[in-house]
C-alpha positions in Angstrom: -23.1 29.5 22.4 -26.5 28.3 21.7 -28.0 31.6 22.4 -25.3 33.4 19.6 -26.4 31.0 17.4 -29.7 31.8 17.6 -29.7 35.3 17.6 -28.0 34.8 14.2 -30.3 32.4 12.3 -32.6 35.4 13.9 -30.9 38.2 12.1 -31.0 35.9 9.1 -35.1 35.7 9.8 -35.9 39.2 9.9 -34.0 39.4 6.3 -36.2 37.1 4.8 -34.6 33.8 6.0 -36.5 30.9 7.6 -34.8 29.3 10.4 -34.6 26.1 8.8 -33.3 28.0 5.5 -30.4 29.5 7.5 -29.4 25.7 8.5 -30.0 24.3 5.5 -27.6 27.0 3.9 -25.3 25.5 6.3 -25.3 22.3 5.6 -25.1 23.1 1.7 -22.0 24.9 2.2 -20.7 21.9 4.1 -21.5 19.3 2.2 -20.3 21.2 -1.4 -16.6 21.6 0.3 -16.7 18.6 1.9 -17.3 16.5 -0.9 -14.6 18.8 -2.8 -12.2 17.8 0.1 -12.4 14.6 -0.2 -12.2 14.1 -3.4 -8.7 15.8 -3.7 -7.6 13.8 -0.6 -8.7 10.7 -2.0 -6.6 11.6 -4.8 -3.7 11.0 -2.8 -5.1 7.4 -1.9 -5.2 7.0 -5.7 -1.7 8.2 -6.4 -0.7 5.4 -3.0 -2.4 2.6 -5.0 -1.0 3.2 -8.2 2.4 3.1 -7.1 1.4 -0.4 -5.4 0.2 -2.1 -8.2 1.7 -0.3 -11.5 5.1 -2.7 -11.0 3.4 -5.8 -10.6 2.7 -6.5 -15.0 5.9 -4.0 -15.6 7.9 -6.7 -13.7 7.1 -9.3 -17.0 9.3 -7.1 -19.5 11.4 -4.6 -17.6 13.9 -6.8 -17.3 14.2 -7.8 -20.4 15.5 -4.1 -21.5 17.3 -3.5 -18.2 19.0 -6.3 -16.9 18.4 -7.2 -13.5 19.6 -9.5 -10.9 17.2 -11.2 -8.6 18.2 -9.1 -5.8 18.0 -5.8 -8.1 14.3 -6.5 -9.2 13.5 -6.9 -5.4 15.2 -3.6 -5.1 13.1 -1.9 -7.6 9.7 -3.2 -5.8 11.4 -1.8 -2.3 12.8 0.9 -3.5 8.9 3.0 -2.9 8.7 1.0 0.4 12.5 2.4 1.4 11.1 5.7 0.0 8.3 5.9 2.1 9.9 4.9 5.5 12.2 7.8 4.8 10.3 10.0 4.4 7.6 9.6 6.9 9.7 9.6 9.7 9.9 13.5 8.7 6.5 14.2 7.1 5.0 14.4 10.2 7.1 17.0 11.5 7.2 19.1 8.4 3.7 18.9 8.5 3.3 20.6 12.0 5.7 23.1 10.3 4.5 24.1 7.2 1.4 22.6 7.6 -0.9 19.7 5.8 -2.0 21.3 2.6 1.7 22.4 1.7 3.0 19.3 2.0 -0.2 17.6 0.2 0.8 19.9 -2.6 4.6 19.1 -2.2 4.0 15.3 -2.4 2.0 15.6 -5.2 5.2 17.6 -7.2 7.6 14.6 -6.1 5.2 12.1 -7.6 4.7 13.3 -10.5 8.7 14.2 -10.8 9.3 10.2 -10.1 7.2 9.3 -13.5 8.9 11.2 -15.7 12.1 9.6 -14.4 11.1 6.0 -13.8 9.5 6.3 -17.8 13.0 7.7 -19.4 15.7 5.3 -16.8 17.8 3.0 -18.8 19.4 1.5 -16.0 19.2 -0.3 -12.6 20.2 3.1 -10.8 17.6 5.2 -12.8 14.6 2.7 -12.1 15.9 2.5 -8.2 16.2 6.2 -7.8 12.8 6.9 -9.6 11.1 4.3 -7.5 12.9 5.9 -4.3 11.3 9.1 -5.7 8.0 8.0 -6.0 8.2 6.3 -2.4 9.4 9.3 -1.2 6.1 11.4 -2.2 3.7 8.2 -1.3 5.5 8.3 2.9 4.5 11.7 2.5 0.8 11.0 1.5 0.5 7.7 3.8 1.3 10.7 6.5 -0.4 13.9 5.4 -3.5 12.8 3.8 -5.1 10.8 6.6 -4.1 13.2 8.9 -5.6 16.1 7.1 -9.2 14.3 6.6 -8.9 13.3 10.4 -8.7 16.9 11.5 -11.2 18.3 9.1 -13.9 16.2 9.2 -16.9 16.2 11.9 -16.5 13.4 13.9 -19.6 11.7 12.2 -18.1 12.1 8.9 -14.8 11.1 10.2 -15.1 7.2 9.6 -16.8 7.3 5.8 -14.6 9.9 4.7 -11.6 9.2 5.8 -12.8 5.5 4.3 -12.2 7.5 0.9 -8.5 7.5 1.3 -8.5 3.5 1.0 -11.5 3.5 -1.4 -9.0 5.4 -3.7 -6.1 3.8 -3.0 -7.6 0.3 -3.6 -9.2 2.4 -7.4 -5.5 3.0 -7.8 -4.3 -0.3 -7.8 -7.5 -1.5 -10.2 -6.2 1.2 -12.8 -3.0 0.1 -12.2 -4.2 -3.2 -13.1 -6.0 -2.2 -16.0 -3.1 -0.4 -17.2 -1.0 -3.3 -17.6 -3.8 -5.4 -18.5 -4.1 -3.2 -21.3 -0.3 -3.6 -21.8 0.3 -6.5 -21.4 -2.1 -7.7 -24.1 -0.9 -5.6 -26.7 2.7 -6.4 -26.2 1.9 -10.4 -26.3 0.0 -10.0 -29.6 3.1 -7.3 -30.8 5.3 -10.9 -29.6 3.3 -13.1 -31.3 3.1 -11.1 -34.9 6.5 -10.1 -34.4 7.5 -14.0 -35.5 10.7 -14.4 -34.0 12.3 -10.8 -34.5 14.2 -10.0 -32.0 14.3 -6.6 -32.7 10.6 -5.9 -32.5 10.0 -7.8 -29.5 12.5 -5.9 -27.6 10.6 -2.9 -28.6 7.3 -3.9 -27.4 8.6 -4.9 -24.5 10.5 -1.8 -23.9 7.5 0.3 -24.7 5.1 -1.6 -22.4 7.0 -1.4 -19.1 7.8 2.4 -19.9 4.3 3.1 -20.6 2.8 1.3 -17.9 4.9 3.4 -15.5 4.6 7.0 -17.5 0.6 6.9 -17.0 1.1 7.8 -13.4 2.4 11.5 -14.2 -1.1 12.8 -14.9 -3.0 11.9 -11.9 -0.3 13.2 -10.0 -0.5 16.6 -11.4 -4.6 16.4 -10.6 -3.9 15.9 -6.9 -0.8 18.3 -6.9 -2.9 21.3 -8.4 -6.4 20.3 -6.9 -4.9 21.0 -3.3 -3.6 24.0 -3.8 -7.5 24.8 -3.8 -8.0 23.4 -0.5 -7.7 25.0 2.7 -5.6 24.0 5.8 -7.0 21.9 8.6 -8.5 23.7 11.5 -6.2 21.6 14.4 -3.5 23.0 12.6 -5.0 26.3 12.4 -5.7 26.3 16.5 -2.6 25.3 18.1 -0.7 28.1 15.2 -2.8 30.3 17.2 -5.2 30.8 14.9 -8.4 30.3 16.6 -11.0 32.5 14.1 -9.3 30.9 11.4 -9.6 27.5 12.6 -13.6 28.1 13.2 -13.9 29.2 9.5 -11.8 26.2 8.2 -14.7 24.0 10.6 -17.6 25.9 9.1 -16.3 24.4 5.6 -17.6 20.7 7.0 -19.4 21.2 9.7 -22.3 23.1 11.1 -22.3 26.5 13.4 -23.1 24.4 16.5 -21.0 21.5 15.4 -17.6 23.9 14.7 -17.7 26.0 18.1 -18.5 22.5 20.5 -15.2 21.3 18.5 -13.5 25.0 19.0 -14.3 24.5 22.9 -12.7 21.5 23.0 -9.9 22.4 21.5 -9.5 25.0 23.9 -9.8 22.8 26.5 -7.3 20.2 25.5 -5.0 23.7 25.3 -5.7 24.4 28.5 -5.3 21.6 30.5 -1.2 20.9 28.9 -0.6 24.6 30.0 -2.5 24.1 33.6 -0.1 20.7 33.2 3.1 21.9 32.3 2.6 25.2 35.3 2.2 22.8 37.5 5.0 20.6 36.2 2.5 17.1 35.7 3.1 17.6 31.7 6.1 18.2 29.0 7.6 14.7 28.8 6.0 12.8 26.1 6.7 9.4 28.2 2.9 9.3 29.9 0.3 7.3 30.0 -2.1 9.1 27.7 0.6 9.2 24.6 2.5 6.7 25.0 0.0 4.2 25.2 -2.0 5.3 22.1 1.1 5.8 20.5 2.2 1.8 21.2 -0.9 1.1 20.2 -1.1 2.8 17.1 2.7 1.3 16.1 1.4 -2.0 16.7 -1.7 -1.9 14.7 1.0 -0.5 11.6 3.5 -3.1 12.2 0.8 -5.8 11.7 -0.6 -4.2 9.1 2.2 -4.8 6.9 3.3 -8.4 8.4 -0.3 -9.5 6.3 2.2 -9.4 3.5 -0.6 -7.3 1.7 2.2 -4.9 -0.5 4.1 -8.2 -1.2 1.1 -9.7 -2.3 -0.2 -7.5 -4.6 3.4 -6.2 -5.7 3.8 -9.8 -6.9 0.3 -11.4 -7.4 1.0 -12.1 -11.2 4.3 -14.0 -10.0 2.4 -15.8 -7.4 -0.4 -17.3 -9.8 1.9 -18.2 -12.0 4.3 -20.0 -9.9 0.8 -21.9 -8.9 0.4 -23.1 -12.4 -2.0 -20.3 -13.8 -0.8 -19.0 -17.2 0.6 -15.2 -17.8 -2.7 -14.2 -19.6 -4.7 -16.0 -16.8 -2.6 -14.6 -14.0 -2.7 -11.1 -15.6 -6.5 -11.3 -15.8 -7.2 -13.2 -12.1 -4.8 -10.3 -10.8 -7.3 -7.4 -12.1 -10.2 -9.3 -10.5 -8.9 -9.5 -7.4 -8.0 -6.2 -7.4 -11.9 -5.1 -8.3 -12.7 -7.0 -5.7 -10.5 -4.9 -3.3 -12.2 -1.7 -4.2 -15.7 -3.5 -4.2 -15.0 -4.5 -0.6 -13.2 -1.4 0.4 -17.1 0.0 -0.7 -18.7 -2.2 2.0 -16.5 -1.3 4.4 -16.9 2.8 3.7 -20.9 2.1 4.4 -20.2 0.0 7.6 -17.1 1.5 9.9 -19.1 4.3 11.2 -22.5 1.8 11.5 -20.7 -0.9 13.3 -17.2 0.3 14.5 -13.5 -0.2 14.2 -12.8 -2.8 16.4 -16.0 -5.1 15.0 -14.5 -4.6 11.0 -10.6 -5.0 11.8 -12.1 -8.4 13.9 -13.9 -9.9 10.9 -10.7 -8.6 8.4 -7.6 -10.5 10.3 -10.0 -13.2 11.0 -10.4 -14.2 7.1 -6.6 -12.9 6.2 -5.5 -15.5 8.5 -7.5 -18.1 7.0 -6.4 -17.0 3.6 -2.5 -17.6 4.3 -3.3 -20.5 6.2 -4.8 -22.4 3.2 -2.4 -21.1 0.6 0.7 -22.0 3.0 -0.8 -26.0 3.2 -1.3 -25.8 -0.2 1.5 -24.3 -1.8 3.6 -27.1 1.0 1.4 -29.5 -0.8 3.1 -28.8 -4.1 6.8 -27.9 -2.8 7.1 -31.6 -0.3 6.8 -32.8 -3.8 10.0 -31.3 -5.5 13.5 -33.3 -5.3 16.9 -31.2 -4.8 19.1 -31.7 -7.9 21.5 -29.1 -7.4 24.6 -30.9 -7.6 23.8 -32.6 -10.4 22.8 -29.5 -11.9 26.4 -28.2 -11.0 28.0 -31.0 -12.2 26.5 -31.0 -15.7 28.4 -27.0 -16.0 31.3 -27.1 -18.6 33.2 -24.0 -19.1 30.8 -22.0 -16.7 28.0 -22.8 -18.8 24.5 -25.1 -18.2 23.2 -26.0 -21.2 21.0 -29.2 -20.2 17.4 -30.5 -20.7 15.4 -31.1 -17.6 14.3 -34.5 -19.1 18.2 -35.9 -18.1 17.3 -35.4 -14.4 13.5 -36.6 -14.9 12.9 -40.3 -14.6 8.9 -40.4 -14.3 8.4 -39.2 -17.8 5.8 -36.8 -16.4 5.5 -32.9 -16.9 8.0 -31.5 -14.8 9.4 -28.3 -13.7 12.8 -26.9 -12.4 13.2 -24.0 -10.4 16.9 -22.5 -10.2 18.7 -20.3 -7.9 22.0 -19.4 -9.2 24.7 -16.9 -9.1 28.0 -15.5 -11.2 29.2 -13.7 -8.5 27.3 -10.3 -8.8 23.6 -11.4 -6.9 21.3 -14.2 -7.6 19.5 -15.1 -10.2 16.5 -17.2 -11.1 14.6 -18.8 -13.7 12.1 -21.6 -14.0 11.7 -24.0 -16.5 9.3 -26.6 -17.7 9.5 -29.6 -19.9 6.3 -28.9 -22.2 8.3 -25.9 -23.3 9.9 -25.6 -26.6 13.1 -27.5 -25.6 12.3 -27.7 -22.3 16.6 -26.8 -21.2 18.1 -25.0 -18.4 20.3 -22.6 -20.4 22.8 -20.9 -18.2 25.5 -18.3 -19.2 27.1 -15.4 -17.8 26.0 -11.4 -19.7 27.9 -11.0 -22.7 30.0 -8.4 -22.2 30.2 -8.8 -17.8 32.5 -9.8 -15.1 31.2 -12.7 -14.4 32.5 -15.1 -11.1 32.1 -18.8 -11.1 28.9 -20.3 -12.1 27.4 -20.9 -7.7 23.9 -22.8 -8.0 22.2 -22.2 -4.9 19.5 -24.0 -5.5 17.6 -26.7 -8.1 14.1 -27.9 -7.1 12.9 -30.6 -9.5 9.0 -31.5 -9.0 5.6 -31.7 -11.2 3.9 -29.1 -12.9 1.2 -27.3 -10.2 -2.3 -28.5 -11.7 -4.6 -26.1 -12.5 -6.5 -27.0 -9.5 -3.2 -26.2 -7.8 -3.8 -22.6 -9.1 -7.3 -21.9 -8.6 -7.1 -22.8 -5.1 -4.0 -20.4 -4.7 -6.5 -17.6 -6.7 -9.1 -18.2 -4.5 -7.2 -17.9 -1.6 -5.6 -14.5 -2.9 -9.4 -13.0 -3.7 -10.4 -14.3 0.1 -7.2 -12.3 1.4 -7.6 -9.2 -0.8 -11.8 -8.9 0.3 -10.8 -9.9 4.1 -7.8 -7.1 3.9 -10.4 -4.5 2.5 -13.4 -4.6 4.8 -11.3 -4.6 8.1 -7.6 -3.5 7.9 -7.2 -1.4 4.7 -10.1 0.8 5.9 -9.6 0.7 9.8 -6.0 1.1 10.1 -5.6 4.8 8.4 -8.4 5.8 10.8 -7.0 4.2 14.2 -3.8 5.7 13.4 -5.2 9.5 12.8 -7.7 8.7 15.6 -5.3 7.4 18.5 -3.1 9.9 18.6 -3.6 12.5 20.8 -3.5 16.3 19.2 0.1 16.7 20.9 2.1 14.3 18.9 -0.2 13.4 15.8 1.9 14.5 13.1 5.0 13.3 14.6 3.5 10.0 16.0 1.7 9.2 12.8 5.4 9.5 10.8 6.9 7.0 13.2 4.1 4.9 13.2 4.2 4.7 9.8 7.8 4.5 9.5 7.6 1.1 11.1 4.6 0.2 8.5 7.4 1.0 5.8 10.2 -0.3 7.4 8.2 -3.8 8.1 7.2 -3.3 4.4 9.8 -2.7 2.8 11.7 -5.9 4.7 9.0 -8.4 3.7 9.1 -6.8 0.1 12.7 -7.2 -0.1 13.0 -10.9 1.1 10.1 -12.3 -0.7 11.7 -14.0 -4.1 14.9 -14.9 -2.0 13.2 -16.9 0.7 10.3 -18.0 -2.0 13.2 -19.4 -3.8 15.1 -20.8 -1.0 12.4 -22.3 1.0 9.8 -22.3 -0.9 6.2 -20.0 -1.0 4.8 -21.9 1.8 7.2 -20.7 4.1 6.5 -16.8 3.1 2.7 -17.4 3.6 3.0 -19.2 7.1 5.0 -16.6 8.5 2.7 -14.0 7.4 -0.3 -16.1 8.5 1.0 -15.9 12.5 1.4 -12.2 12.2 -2.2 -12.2 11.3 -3.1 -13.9 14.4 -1.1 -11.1 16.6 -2.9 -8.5 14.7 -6.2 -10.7 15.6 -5.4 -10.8 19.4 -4.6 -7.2 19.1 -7.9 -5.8 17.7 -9.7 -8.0 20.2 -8.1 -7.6 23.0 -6.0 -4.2 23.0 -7.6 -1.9 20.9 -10.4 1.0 22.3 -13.8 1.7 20.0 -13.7 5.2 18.4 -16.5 5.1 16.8 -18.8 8.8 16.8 -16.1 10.4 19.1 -14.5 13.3 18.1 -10.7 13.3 18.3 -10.6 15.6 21.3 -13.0 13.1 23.3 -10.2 10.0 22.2 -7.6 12.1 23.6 -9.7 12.7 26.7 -10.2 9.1 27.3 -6.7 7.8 27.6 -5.8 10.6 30.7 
């Protein structure tokens, strides 16, 4: 090979190319495509962070256009989560038909698609089908994407550039931010100069959510046509038979030398399940060396999400507000923690092919679990604090209507607060209340125009105002979560999962892998205000905390070191 090799860059000589001309043209042509590839992949990380963090500000006014029940708004946040774990249980295997690039391409179609729908809904079923859209496309990315810069980067590229998928997805969420930031400010001076009018406050309100959600549409055009552009990955390319193709698609991000060492292996891998499967040691799946990266991989996925890191930044704002922060100061805190996430996710780009997987994903679950540990004792703290006055509460109903100041049940005289679960028969509902508002009342009444069941309150937790202390503990515990998250699981995980899985099942073990990631997900997302409600935020951040210790234990004691192997040498290892 060597030899071939050098009789080219030769050939290349004797037309008036030095040899280090001839390798330098090669690396050019690598790094120019290479840089081009990952940009459009990373696009897809973009178009997987909006869609985390666009619903977090639209959750302050879209339900004051479309009304919601408790258990509908915790729908709408699921709803991409549900999405997703549909749809990656078959993106993998749609991918080893039609291969990566198509259904990059496809993915960025349905994404787009779910904008324009989410932006025009005027109901619960259009905002849940929308949001089922867009998760739909995002299970495909969460598949496709890592999968494709796994199998077309060199394996000392591998690590950084795959790195760009969460580097982008964590840029995602900041604009998303920064979108409702933007939002969100406008709309509360349109409140404030609106001076009472009902009419024009419903109208910025209306406007805000819709336009917070609309501004998705473009950069999922952007990743939808840039990757048309692109060229499939050369795994795919081999095992389609397509072995001269597959060396060209390498010689796009790799050198000469570099592509056929990866062609031979390939071959070898090849030949060794046919030399298997004559001799009737291969063809069942259930062996050591796929089953066991496999597990591995589904466990790393499962802990991934039982952080409680789509939760937590699906419903930041909510969070530092039930702390004590203010809207304005909980909109603003929740775009600085999420510039901190892509800061972070920076670091952790420049250090996961310098110091390895297992080292980052180590220091990450260490200071997630110290994160939810503090914000659990302190958000218990607050909550031991609170009295139960919902019978009281129900007692003081007349005609299926509250309509009762929270000073009646307070006997301290101090700032209070009142936190209400209740229910007319068609889901829960629930509001908070303090007594340095306006009137400081509990106002409770079925929808105008509804069939509405007997007033039910679940639940009536009477206690003091968080301090602002209270709050900036709780913020600081989010911004040590968020920075932990980034430099060891957000990067790490979308490489172990591409990395462990032998060439045999990647596609199809990365989509049930990461249907378990959605499915855990999409659970925790959908529970969240319920059990916060019922038992209380400390409870939500406890249990997440003793996941984080499992995913600790694993990283240290389960999971191999990939680092500067290429995926064929991985494979190797676990036979």
């Amino acid at each position: 090979m060597k030899s071939s090799n050098q009789a080219r860059r030769v050939r290349l000589a004797e037309g008036g190319w030095s040899m280090a001309q001839a390798v330098a043209a090669e690396t050019k042509q690598s790094f120019g495509y290479g840089y081009f590839l990952t940009f459009i992949a990373g696009l897809g990380g973009l178009l997987y962070g909006v869609d985390i963090g666009i619903i977090s500000a639209a959750l302050l006014y879209v339900d004051k256009s479309i009304h919601l029940s408790l258990e509908q708004t915790s729908l709408i946040v699921a709803a991409v989560l549900a999405g997703g774990t549909i749809s990656s249980l078959v993106a993998g295997f749609l991918a080893d038909w039609l291969g990566r690039r198509t259904m990059m391409i496809v993915s960025g179609a349905l994404f787009s698609a779910s904008g324009v729908l989410i932006a025009t809904a005027h109901s619960f079923l259009g905002l849940f089908l929308g949001r089922l859209l867009q998760g739909l496309s995002c299970g495909v990315i969460a598949v496709v994407v890592p999968l494709y810069l796994a199998e077309s980067l060199s394996a000392k590229k591998r690590g950084s550039g795959s790195g760009i998928f969460q580097l982008m997805l964590t840029a995602g969420i900041v604009m998303a931010s920064v979108v409702g930031l933007y939002y969100t400010r406008q709309t509360e001076a349109a409140i404030a100069a609106a001076q009472g009018n009902a009419s024009l406050i419903f109208h910025a309100q209306d406007h805000a959510w819709r336009s917070m959600m609309a501004s998705v549409i473009y950069p999922g055009v952007l990743f939808c046509v840039g990757s048309i552009f692109l060229k499939e990955t050369p795994r795919w390319l081999f095992r389609h038979g397509r072995r001269e193709a597959a060396l060209q698609a390498l010689l796009l991000t790799s050198t000469r030398d570099e592509a056929e060492t990866q062609i031979e292996e390939m071959g070898a891998i090849t030949q060794q399940e046919i030399d298997d499967h004559a001799s009737g040691a291969a063809g069942s799946l259930f062996q050591k060396r796929y089953i066991v990266p496999f597990l591995l991989a589904c466990l790393v996925l499962a802990c991934n999400q039982a952080t409680g890191i789509n939760s937590v930044l699906s419903y930041l704002v909510v969070i530092l507000k039930q702390a004590g922060l203010s809207v304005e100061r909980s909109t603003q805190f929740d775009f600085l923690v999420k510039l901190l996430n892509c800061l972070m996710t920076i670091v952790a780009v420049a250090l996961v092919d310098r110091k390895g997987r297992r080292f980052l994903l180590r220091i990450g679950t260490a200071g997630v679990t110290i994160a939810l540990l503090v914000a659990a004792f302190t958000f218990h703290a607050e909550e031991s604090k609170r009295t139960d006055v919902r019978e009281q509460l129900q007692a003081s109903a007349t005609n299926n209507v509250v309509d009762t100041r929270i000073a009646s049940f307070n006997t301290t005289g101090a700032p209070m607060e009142m936190l209400v679960s209740y229910s007319y028969g068609a889901g829960d509902q629930i509001m908070t209340a303090i007594t340095t508002e306006k009137d400081g009342a509990i106002h409770l009444a079925p929808e105008p125009n509804t069939k509405a069941g007997p007033l039910v309150i679940k639940h009536a937790w009477l206690g003091p105002i968080p301090s602002q202390h209270t709050g900036n503990v709780i913020a600081l515990c989010m911004a040590l979560f968020i920075a932990a998250f980034a430099v060891g699981p957000g990067v790490v995980v979308w490489l172990m999962l591409s990395e462990l899985m032998p060439t045999r099942i990647r596609s199809s073990g990365m989509g049930i892998a990461l249907l378990i990631n959605q499915g855990v997900s999409t659970t925790i997302a959908g529970v969240f205000l319920p059990v916060a409600g019922r038992y209380g935020y400390a409870a939500m951040f406890g249990f997440w905390a003793a996941c984080t210790i499992v995913y600790f234990l694993t990283a240290t004691f389960l999971l191999p070191e990939t680092k500067g192997k290429t995926l064929e040498e991985i494979e190797m290892s676990f036979r």
